[in-house]
C-alpha positions as CSV (number, residue, x, y, z in Angstrom):
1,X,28.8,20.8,18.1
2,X,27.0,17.4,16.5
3,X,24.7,17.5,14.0
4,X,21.1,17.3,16.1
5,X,17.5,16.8,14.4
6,X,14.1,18.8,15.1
7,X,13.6,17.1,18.6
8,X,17.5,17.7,19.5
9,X,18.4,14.2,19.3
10,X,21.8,13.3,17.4
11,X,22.1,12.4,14.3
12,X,25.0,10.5,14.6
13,X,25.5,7.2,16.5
14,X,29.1,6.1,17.3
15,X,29.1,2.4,17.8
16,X,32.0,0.7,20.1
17,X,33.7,-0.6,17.0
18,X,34.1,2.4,15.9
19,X,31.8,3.2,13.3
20,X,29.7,6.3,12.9
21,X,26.1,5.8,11.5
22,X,23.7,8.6,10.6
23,X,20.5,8.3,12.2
24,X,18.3,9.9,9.5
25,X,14.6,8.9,11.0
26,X,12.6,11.0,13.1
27,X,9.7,8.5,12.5
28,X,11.6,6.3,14.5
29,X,14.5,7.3,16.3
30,X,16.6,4.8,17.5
31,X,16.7,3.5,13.9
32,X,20.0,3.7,12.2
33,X,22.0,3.8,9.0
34,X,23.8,0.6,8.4
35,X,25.9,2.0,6.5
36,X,29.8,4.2,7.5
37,X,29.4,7.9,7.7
38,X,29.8,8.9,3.9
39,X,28.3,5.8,2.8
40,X,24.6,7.3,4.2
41,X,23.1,10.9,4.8
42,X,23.5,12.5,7.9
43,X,20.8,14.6,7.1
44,X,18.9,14.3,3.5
45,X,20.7,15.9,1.2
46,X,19.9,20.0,-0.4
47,X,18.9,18.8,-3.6
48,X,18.9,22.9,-5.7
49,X,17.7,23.0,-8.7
50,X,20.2,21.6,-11.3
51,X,20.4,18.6,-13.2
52,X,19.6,15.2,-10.7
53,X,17.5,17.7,-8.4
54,X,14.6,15.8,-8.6
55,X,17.0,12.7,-7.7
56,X,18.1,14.1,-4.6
57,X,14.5,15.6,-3.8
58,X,12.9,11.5,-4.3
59,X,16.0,10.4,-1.8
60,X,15.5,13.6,0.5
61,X,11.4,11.9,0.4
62,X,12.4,8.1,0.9
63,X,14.6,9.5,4.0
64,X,11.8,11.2,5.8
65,X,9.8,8.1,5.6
66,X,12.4,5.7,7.1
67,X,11.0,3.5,10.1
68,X,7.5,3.9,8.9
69,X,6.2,0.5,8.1
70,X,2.4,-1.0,6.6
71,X,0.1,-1.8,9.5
72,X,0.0,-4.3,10.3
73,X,2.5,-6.1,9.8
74,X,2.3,-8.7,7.1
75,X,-0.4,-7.0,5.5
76,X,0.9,-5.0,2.8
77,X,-1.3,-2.4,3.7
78,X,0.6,1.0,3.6
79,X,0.1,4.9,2.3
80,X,2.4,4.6,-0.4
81,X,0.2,2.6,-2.7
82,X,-2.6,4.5,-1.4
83,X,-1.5,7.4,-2.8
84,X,-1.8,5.8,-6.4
85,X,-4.9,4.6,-5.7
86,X,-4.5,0.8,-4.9
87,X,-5.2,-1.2,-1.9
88,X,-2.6,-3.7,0.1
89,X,0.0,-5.1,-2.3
90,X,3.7,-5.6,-2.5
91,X,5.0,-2.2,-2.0
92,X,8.7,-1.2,-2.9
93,X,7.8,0.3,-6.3
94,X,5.0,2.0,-5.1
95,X,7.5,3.2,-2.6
96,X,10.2,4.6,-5.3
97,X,7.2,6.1,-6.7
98,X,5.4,8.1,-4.0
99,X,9.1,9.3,-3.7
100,X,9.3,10.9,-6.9
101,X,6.0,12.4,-7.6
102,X,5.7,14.0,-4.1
103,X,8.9,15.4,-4.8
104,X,7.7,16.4,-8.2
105,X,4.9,17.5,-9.4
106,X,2.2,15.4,-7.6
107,X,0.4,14.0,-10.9
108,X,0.2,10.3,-9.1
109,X,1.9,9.5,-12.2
110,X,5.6,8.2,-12.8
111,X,7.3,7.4,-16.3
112,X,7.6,4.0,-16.0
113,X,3.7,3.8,-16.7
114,X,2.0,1.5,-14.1
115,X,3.6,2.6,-10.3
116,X,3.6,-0.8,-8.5
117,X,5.5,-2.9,-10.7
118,X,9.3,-3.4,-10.6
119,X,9.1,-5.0,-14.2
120,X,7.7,-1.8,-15.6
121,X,10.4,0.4,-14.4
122,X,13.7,-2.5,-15.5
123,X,11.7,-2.3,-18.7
124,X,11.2,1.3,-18.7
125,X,15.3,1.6,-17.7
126,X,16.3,-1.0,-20.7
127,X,14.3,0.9,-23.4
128,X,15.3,4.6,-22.7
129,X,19.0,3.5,-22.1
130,X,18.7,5.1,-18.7
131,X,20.8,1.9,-16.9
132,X,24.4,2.9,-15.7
133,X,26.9,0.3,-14.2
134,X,27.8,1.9,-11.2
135,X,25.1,3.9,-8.6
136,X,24.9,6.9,-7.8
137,X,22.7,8.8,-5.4
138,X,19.1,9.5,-6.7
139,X,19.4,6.3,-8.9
140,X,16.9,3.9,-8.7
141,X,18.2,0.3,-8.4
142,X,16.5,-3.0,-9.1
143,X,16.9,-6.4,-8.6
144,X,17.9,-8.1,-12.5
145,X,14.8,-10.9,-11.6
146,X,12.6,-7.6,-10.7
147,X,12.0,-9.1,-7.8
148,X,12.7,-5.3,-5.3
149,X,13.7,-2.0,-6.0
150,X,14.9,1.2,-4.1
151,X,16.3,4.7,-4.4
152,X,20.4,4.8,-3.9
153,X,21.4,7.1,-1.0
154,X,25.4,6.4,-1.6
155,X,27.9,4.6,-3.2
156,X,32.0,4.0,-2.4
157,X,32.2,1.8,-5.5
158,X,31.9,-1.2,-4.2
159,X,28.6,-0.6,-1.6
160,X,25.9,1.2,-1.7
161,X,23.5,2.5,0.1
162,X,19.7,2.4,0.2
163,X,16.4,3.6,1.6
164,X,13.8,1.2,0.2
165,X,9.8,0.5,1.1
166,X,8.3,-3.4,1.8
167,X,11.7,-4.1,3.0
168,X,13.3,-6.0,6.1
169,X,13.4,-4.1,9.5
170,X,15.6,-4.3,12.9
171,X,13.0,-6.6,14.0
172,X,13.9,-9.0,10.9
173,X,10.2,-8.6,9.7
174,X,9.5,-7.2,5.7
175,X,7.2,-4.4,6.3
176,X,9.4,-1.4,6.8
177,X,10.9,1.7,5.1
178,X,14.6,1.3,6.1
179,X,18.0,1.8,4.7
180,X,20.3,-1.2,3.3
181,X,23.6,-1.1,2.6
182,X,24.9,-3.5,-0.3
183,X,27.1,-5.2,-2.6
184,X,27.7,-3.5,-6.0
185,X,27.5,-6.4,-8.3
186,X,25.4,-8.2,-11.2
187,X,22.4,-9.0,-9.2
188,X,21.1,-4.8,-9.9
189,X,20.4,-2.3,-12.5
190,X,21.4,1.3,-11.5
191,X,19.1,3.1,-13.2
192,X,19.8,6.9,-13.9
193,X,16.5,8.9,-14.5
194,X,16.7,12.4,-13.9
């Protein structure tokens, strides 16, 4: 019997090539993992209450929210920088954020310091020694140039897989929570933090 969500839809897509995506969104639907079964959650993961809980309750978060995007469009208005306060900005740390505290303990505060800034949480990483060389899920990664960040939902080794906020959509515009799949390499920090 497959998986099915709240509204009885499947959670799982097989495409003709093959490949079986997870379908993780009931905010929208017809949205899809990009990434192979394994790669991405079929359903967000039981996260307990041992050590990288609060990882897997951030990712179980960032799931929830994928296909929800700022409105409109091209505004960079959106709830998760709301929540800390702030009005329309660039929003993928803000997004990594509202992740972890409404998982947590719902302070509106993070331990990076400032929410919204992709700087503070490299720099944040690089002091504490929290950066690892290879994901895993709950990490945070960012990019070297703290240009965009995200929350890692799986990794084979050489890919991994995302759900990140202020990101591009499958309509090819940057305003969406959505999942990524990509390239283990230089251009990222893993960063390990619960």
């Amino acid at each position: 019997m497959p998986v099915r969500s709240r509204r009885g839809t499947p959670l799982l897509q097989v495409r003709a090539d093959g490949r079986r995506l997870a379908r993780v969104s009931d905010v929208d639907p017809g949205q899809a993992a990009d990434g192979i079964l394994g790669d991405a959650a079929v359903r967000p993961p039981e996260p307990g209450d041992g050590p990288g809980a609060a990882a897997l309750r951030a990712v179980a978060a960032g799931l929830h929210e994928q296909g929800r995007r700022e409105e409109p469009c091209g505004s960079n208005r959106n709830p998760y920088s709301s929540y800390f306060g702030f009005g329309a900005q660039f929003w993928c740390a803000d997004f990594v954020a509202w992740c972890i505290d409404t998982s947590g303990d719902h302070d509106r505060h993070v331990a990076w310091g400032p929410p919204s800034a992709v700087r503070s949480i490299t720099a944040w990483a690089v002091r504490d020694n929290l950066v690892v060389p290879a994901p895993a899920r709950g990490d945070i990664f960012t990019y070297r140039n703290d240009a965009h960040c995200g929350l890692v939902t799986g990794s084979n080794g050489e890919r991994f897989t995302t759900i990140e906020g202020n990101t591009t959509g499958r309509d090819g515009k940057t305003c969406w929570v959505a999942q990524h799949t990509r390239r283990v390499d230089e251009t990222y920090y893993f960063v390990r933090w619960d």
